[in-house]
N, C-alpha and C positions, 0 to 999 in steps of 0.2 A: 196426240198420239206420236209414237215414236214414226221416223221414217220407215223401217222394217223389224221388225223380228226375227229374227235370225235362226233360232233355237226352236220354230215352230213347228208341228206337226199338226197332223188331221185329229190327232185325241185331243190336244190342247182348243178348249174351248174356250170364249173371247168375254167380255164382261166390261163395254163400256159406256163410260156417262158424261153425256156434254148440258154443259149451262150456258144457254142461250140468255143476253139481259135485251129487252127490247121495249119501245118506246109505241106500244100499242096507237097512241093519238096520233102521234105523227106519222106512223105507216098508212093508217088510216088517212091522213087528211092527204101527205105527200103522192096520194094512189089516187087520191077522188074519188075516197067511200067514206059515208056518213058514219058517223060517230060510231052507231049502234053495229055496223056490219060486225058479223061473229069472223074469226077469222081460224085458223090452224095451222100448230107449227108441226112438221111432221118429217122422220127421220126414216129413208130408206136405204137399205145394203145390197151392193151388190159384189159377188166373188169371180173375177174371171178367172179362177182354175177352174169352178165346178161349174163355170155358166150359170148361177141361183145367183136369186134376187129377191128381196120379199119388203114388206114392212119391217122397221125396225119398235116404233114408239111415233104415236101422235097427241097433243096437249089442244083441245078446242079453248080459243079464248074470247071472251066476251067481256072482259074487263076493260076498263080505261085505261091511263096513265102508264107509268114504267114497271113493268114485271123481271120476276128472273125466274125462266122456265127451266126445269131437268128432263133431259129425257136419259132413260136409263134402258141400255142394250143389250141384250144377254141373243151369243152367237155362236149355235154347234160348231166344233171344231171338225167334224165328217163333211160342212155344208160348205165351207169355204176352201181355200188356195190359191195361187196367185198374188194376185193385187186386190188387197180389201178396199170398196169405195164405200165412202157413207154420206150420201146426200141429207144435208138438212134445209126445209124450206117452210117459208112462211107465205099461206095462200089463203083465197077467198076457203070459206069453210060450205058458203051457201050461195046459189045463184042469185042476182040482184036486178030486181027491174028496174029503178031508180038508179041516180046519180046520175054526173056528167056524161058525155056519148063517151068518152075516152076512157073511163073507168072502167076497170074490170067488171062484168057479170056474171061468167059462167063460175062455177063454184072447182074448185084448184086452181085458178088463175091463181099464177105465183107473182107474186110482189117482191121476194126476196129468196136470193139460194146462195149455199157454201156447200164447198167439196172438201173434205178430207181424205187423202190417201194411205193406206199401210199394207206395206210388203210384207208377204208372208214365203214365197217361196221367189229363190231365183233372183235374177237381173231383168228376168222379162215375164209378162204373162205364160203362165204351161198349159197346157191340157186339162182337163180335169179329171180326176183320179175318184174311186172309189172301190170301199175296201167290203167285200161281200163273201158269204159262204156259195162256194161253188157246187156244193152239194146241190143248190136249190135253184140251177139252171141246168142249162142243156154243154155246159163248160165240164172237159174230166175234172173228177172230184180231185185227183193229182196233180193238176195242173198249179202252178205257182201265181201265173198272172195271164191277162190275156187285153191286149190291145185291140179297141173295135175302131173303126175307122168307117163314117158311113156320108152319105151326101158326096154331090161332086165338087169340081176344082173351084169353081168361083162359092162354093159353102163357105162360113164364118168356121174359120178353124177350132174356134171354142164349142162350136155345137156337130161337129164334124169327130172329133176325138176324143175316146175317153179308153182309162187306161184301169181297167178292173185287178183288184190284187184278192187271189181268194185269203180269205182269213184265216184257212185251217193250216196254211203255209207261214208260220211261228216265223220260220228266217227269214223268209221277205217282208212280212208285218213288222217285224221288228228292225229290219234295214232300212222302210222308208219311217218308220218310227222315230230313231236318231239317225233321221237325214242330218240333222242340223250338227250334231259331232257323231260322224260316225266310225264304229270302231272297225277293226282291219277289214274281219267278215261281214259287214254292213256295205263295206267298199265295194268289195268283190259283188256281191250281190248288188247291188246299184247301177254296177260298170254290167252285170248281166242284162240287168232290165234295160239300160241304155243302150247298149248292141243291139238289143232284139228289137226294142221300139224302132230305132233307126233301119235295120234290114225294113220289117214290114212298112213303115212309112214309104220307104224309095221304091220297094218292090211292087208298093202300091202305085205310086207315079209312072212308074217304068210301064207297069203294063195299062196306065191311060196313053193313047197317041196323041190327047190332046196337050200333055207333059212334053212341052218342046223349047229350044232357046228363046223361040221367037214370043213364046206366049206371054201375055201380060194378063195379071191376073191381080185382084183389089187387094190393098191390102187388108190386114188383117184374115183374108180368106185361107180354106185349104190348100189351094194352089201356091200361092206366095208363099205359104209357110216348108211347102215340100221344094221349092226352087232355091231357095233361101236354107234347106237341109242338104240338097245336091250341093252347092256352091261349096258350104264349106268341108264337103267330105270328100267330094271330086274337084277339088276348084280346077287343075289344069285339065281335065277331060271335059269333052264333049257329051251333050245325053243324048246322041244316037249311037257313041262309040262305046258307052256304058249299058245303054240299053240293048246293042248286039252281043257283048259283052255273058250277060246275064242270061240273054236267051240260048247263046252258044255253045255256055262254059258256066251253067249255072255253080259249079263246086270251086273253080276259079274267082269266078264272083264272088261270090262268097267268103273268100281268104281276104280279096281287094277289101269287103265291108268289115272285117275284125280288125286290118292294120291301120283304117278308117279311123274306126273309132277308140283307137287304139286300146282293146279291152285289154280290160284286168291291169293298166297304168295305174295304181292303186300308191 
């Protein structure tokens, strides 16, 4: 695979196929399972934009000698975003009472793994996003998009955030549509969604007290990732002088976070 994708979207669905060539006796014998152990090669995906992970393709094999395996992937373009991972591994297929004491028995004991990566959105893992009719929630049907935000500071920020776009809103569907070259009013609308995600993310921090200089928080969690959204949007402020700020002078505030992020720089 390529390193990224550039030109990606959530409609653009994915269609791929690795050929594994492997030497069934020797894994076998180099593992300390008898000849006959069945084994399986098995390919799983995971998308950290949308948090989903599934099966991709598994080949059971019970042959000898040197094979060459296909496994063949076919991958929603709605399921992913982010960084596409695609684990491929070769493991026991069946538990084993026999063999050496050091040989694997329980049945997916892996013998052998490779990672492939590809980038689908961005320079870093996002959130994950998905594109629904708002009619069929408790969201106004007028509304364009709506950012949920749920679990606390030390939550994994992938299962913390998601960023709903309703479908029946053409101009925003079709803004994060050609994210990849987008045209002027694509911009515009982008640089909206990105102001408003960034007020509600801070807004949200601001009003935890546990959201303070001192805190240390894991990474990859929700908290790092809203300390790590302060920094670069206040780097010279304080987040008690931000957070007085806001509770103060909410409308002042407010102006600080549009020259922030500097909207509509398009």
């Amino acid at each position: 695979m390529p390193e990224a994708l550039p030109d990606w979207d959530y409609h653009m669905d994915l269609h791929l196929r690795r050929t594994v060539r492997i030497d069934l006796a020797r894994a076998r014998s180099q593992s300390g399972l008898p000849a006959d152990a069945a084994l399986t090669l098995a390919a799983v995906w995971t998308a950290t934009g949308s948090n989903l992970s599934g099966p991709a393709n598994r080949l059971r094999l019970t042959d000898g000698g040197t094979i060459t395996a296909e496994l063949d992937v076919f991958l929603r373009g709605a399921d992913l975003g982010g960084l596409l991972l695609l684990d491929t591994a070769l493991v026991l297929a069946e538990r084993r009472t026999d063999g050496r004491p050091s040989s694997p028995r329980r049945a997916g004991s892996v013998l052998w793994s490779d990672r492939e990566a590809l980038r689908l959105q961005g320079d870093a893992p996002q959130f994950p996003m998905a594109v629904i009719d708002f009619s069929r929630t408790s969201f106004p049907d007028e509304a364009a998009w709506h950012l949920r935000i749920s679990g606390g500071l030390e939550s994994a920020t992938m299962g913390s955030l998601l960023l709903l776009v309703n479908e029946r809103n053409t101009v925003t569907t079709a803004a994060f549509e050609n994210a990849g070259k987008p045209r002027p009013v694509d911009r515009v609308v982008l640089s909206a969604v990105y102001a408003d995600a960034a007020r509600i993310m801070i807004e949200h921090a601001l009003g935890n007290d546990d959201f303070t200089e001192d805190a240390d928080f894991p990474d990859g969690s929700l908290g790092a990732t809203l300390q790590s959204l302060f920094d670069r949007l206040f780097p010279d402020q304080s987040i008690t002088d931000v957070r007085l700020r806001q509770r103060q002078s909410p409308a002042l505030f407010a102006s600080d976070l549009q020259a922030a992020v500097k909207i509509f720089e398009v």
